[in-house]
C-alpha positions in Angstrom: -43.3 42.3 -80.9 -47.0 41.7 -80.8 -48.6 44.7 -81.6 -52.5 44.6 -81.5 -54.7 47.6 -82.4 -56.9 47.2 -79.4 -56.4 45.0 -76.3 -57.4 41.4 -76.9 -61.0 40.6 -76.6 -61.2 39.0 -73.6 -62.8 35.2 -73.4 -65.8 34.9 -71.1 -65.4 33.1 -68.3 -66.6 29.4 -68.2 -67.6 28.6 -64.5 -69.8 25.9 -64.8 -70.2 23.3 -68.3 -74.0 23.8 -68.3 -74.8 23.4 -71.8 -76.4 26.7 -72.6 -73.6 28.8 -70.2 -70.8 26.9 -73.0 -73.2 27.9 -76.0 -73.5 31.5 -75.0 -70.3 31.9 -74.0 -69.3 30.8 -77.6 -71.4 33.0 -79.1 -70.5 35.9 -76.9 -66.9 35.1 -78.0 -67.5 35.5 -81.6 -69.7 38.6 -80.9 -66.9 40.2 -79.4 -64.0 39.1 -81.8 -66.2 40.3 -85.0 -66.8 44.0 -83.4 -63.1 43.9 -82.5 -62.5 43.2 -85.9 -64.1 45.7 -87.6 -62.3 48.1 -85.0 -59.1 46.5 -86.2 -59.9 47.6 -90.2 -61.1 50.7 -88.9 -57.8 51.8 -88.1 -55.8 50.9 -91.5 -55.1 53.7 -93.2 -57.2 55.2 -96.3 -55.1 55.5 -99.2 -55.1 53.9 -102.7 -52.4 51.2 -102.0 -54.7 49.6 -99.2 -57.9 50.2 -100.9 -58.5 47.1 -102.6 -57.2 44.6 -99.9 -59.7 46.5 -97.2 -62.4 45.9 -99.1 -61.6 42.6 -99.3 -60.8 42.1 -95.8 -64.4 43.9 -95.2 -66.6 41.7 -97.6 -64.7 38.4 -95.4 -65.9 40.3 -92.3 -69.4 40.8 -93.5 -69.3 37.0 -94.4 -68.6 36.3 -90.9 -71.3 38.5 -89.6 -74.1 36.7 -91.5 -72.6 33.4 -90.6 -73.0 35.0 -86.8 -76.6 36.0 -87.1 -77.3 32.5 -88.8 -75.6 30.7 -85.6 -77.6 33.3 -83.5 -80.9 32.3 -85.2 -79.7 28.3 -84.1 -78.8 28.8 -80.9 -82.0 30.6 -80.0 -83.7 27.2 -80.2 -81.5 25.7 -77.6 -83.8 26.8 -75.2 -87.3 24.9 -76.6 -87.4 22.2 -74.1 -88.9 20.1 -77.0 -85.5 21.0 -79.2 -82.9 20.9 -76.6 -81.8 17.5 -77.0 -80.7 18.2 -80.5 -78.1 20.5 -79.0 -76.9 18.0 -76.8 -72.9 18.1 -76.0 -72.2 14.5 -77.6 -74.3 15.2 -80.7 -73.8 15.9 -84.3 -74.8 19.3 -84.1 -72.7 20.1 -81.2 -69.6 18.8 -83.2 -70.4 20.9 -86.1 -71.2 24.4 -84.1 -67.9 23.7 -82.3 -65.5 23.4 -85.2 -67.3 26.2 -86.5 -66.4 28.6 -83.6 -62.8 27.1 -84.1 -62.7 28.0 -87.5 -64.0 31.4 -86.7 -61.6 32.2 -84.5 -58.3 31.0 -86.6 -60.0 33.0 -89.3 -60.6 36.1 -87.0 -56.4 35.3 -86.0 -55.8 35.8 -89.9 -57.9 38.6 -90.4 -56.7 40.5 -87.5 -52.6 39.8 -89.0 -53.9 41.1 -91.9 -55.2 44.5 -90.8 -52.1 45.2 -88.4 -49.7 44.6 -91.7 -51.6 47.0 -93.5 -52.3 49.5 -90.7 -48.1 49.6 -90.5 -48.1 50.0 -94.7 -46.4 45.9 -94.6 -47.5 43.8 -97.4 -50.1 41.4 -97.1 -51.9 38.7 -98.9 -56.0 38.3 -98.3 -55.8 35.3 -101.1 -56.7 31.8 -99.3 -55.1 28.6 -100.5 -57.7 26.9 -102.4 -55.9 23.6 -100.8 -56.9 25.1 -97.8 -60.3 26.4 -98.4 -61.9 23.1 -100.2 -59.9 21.2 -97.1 -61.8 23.2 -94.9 -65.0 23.0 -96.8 -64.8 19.6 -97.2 -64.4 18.9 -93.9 -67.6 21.4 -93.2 -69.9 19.3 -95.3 -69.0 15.8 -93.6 -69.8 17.2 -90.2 -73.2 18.8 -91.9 -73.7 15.2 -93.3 -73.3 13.4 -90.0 -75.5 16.9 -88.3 -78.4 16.2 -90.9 -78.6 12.5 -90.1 -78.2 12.5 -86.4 -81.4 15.0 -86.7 -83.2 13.1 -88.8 -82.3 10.0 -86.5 -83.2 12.4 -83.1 -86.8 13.1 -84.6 -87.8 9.6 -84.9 -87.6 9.4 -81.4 -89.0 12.9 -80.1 -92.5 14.2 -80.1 -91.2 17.5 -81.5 -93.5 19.7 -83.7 -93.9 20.3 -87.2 -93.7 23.7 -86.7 -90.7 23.7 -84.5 -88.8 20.8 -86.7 -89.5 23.0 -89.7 -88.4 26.2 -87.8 -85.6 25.0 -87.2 -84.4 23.3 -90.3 -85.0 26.1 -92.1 -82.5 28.2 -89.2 -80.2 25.1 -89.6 -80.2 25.5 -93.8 -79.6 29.1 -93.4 -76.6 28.3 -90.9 -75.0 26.0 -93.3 -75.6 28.4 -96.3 -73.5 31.1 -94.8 -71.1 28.3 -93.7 -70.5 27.6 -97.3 -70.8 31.9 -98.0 -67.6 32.2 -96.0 -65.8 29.5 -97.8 -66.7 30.9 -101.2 -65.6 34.2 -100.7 -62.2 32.9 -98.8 -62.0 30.8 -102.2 -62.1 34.5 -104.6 -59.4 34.9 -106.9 -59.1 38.9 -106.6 -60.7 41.0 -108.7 -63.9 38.5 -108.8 
């Protein structure tokens, strides 16, 4: 049996492919799954033999939260008609912000399997594979590669800024920090 906490977050409905209706809808997605979430470790139970594994489970949930305020502070640029076309649908950046709600999501799947086993007192591991993890991060860091020079490329033919460019790399940096925060705390041994 599938036994969930709370009802599924429901996914927002896609009715047209405008860009920003697919970013927002994204990002209203993740919104949604990290409050749902927290509800979720909310309802395991308080005693000693849970203790250390909700922490845990909480400090990976407040890794995701800064990584969702750092895509927030990104996506709030789509709008600049002088930045939009680095958020094109066929670019780098595009690429990089999708995997990243994908990864989101199978980590907000994981998550949530965790808190249901130790809400019915079942043992649980919150240890990541390392495999996993540098797999993961490595992947990140080639699609950050291809995101930085498809930019750089993109600028060379735009009329965008300074102040914009720099606003916004300094958003993007921030973004791929807490990209790499997650990864670091999924690759904790416990007790670190």
């Amino acid at each position: 049996m599938n036994e969930r906490i709370l009802a599924p977050p429901a996914r927002s409905s896609r009715k047209t492919s405008a860009e920003s209706d697919f970013w927002a809808d994204l990002f209203l997605d993740l919104t949604v799954r990290l409050e749902w979430l927290d509800q979720a470790l909310d309802g395991i139970p308080k005693d000693d033999a849970s203790a250390e594994t909700v922490v845990r489970l909480r400090g990976y949930s407040r890794a995701l939260e800064e990584l969702r305020l750092a895509i927030e502070q990104v996506q709030a640029q789509r709008g600049d008609l002088e930045l939009k076309f680095l958020f094109d649908l066929a670019g780098p950046l595009a690429g990089f912000l999708s995997r990243l709600y994908g990864w989101c999501g199978e980590l907000g799947d994981d998550f949530e399997r965790m808190a249901i086993a130790l809400r019915r007192r079942q043992p649980t591991r919150v240890v990541f594979s390392h495999k996993a993890v540098n797999e993961s991060y490595a992947q990140f860091d080639g699609l950050i590669g291809a995101v930085r020079r498809g930019i750089e490329a993109a600028r060379m033919e735009s009329d965008t800024p300074q102040v914009k460019a720099q606003t916004f790399d300094e958003r993007l940096e921030e973004l791929i920090w807490a990209t790499e925060w997650v990864h670091l705390a999924l690759a904790r041994s416990p007790g670190e």
